[in-house]
N, C-alpha and C positions, 0 to 999 in steps of 0.2 A: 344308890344309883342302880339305874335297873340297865338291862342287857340293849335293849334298844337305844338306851338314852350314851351309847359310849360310841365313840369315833375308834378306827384302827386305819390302820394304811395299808395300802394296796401293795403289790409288787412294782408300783410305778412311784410309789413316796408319796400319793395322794392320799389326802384322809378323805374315808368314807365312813359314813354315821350309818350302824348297824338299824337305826332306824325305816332303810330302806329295806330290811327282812321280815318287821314287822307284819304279823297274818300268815307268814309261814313256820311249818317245823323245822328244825334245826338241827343236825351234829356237828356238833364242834369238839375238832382234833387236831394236837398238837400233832404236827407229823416230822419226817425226817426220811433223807433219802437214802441212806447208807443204815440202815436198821433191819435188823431179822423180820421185822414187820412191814419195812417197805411195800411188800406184796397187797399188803391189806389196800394201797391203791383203787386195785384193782375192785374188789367190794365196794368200796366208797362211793367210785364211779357209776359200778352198777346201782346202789341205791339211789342216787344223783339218776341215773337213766329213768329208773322202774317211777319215780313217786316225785320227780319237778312238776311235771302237768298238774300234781294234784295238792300242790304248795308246802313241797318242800327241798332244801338247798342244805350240802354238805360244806361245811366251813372250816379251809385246812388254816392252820399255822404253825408253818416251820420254826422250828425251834434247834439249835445246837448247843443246847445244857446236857445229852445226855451221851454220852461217848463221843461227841462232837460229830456226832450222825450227820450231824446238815450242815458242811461247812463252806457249800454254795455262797454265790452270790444268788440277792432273788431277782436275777435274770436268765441264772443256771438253775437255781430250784422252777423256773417256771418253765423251760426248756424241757427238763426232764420230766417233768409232771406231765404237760401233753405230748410230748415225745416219745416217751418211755408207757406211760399209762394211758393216756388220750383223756386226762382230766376237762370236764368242762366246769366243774363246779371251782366256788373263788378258792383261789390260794392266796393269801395275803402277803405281806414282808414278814420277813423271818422275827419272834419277839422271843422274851424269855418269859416259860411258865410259873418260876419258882423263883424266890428270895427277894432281897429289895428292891429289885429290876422287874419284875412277875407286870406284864402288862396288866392292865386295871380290869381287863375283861377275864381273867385268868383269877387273881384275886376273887371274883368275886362269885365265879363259877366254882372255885374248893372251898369258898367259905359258905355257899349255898347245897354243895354237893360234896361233904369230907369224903375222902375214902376212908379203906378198912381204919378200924379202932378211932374214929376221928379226925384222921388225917391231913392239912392242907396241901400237903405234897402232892406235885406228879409224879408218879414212881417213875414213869420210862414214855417214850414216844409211843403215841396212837392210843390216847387214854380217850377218851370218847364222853362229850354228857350232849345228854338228849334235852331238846328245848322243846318247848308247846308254841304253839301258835300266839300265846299272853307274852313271850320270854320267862315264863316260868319253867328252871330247871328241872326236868322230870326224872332223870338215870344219870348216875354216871359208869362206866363202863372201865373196865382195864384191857391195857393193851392188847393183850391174849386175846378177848372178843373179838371173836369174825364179826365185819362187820352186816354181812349178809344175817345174822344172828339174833339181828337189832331189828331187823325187817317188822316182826311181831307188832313190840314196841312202838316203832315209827307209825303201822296203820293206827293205833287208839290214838296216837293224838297228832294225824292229820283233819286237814279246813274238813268237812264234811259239804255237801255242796250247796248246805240250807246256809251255811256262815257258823254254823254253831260247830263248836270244838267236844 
């Protein structure tokens, strides 16, 4: 199953098919609001400012597997995202990254992008993997990465304005 072809749900219990992303670049982050990384918001957004026009969208999903960082409801994680950060990019319903709960889009992002030694694990909130404009996984990133950092990264594999990637 590829990245486009999976459904996830909204902050409203609607499913939405990642289909409609298709043709854009992509980061996708587990996030969480109560995390020493919290801040990284703030980068996310800006990436989301600098590079929408030119087809691409940051993709948050709350998660409370990891110190129980996010233990909102997602009417209070969507609260505090544009409240607190002024997020406009989507933040979805809170899922779980890891174990036999691991949403299907999660799964298949650490089985296309291990981390260090192999890994399918998310080590911590705001792990970051960068998508191509195909859904082809291109980076994955640890939390620690600013994600102003990513910027590089992001321009090689934004739409170009011929269509070609």
């Amino acid at each position: 199953m590829e990245i486009y072809d999976m459904t996830v749900l909204n902050a409203q219990g609607e499913e939405v098919l990642l289909r409609q992303f298709s043709g854009k670049a992509l980061l996708i982050v587990n996030t969480a609001s109560k995390c020493g990384f919290t801040p990284q918001y703030q980068g996310l957004q800006s990436l989301q400012e600098r590079y929408a026009e030119r087809g691409f969208s940051v993709l948050g999903f709350p998660c409370n597997q990891f110190g129980k960082q996010e233990p909102g409801s997602d009417e209070e994680i969507q609260g505090f995202c544009s409240g607190v950060y002024h997020v406009t990019f989507p933040v979805f319903s809170k899922i779980n990254v890891n174990g036999p709960e691991a949403h299907p889009l999660y799964q298949h992002l650490t089985k296309v992008a291990p981390g260090m030694l192999g890994s399918r694990r998310i080590k911590w909130n705001f792990t970051k993997f960068l998508v191509d404009p195909t859904g082809n996984v291109v980076k994955r990133y640890a939390p620690q990465v600013a994600p102003t950092s990513i910027a590089g990264d992001i321009e090689k594999v934004l739409p170009r304005d011929d269509g070609a990637t």
